[in-house]
C-alpha positions as CSV (number, residue, x, y, z in Angstrom):
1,X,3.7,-5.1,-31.9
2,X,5.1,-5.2,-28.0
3,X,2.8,-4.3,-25.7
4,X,2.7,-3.5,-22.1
5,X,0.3,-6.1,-20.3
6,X,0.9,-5.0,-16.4
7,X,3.2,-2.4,-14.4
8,X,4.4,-2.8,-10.6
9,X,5.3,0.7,-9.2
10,X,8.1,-0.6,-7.0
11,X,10.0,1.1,-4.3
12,X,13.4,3.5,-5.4
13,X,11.9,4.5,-9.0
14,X,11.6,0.7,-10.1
15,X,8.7,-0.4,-12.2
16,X,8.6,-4.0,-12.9
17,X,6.8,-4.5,-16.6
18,X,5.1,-7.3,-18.2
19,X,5.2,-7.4,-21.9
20,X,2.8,-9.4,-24.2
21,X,5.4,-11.3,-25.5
22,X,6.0,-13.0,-21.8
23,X,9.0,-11.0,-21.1
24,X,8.9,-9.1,-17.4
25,X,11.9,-6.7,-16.6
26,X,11.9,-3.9,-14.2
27,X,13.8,-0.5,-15.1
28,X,15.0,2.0,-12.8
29,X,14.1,5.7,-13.8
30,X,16.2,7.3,-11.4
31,X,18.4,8.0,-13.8
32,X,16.3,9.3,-16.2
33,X,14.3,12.1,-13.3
34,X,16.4,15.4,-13.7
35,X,15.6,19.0,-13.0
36,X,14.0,19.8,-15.9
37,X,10.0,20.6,-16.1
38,X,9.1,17.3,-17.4
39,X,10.8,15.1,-15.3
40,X,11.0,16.9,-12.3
41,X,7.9,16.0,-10.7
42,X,8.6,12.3,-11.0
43,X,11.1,12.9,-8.4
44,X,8.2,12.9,-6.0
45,X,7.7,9.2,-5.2
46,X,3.7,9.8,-5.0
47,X,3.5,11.6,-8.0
48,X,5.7,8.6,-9.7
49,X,3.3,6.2,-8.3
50,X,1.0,7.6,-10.9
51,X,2.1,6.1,-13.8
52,X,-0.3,4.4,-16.0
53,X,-0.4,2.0,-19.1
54,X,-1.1,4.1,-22.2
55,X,-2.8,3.6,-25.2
56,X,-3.7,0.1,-24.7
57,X,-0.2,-0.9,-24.0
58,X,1.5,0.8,-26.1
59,X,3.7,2.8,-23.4
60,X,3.8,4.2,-19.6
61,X,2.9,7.6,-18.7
62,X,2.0,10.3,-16.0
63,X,-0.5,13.1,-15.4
64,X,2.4,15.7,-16.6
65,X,2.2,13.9,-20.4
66,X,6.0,12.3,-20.0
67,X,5.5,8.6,-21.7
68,X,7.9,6.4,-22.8
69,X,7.1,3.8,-25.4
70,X,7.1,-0.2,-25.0
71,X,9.9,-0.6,-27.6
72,X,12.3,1.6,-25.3
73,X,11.0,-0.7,-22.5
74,X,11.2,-3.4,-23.7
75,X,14.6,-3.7,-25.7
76,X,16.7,-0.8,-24.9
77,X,16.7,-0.2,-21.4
78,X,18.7,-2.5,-19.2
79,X,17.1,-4.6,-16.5
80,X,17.5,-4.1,-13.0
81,X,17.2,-6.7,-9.7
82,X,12.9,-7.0,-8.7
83,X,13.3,-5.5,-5.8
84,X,11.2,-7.3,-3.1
85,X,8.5,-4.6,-2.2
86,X,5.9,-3.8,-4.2
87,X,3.7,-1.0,-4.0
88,X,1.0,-0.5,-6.8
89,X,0.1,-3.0,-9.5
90,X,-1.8,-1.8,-12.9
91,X,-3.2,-4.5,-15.2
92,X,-4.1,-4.5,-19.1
93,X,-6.5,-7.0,-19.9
């Protein structure tokens, strides 16, 4: 079962993710923050900051209830550059 272990909020929409199987890969969700009522308030980069680890790892979320689950994260979405800054780190331990 793929698990999120630890999340970097990173600068430009980029969170960098540690799964429990080793792998780390950061994902930009620029792309993915539209106009629409669930995704429009990630726009904001503080409210974005706010992500969390879910469910014991078992996916990211925000205050607003949009999640998205470890298996998206961790073999569908393509990888991005770890951009240098980082901002805000979560842990799962």
């Amino acid at each position: 079962m793929v698990k999120i272990t630890q999340l970097t909020v990173l600068d430009n929409y980029c969170i960098h993710l540690v799964f429990n199987d080793g792998c780390q890969k950061t994902v930009n969700f620029r792309k993915f923050l539209k106009e629409d009522a669930l995704t429009k308030p990630l726009l904001d980069p503080t409210y974005f900051r706010q992500v969390q680890i879910s469910d014991h790892g078992r996916g990211i979320c925000w205050p607003n209830g949009y999640d998205v689950c470890p298996d998206n994260l961790r073999y569908y979405l393509a990888a991005v550059e770890t951009p240098k800054v980082e901002q805000r780190e979560e842990s799962l331990v």
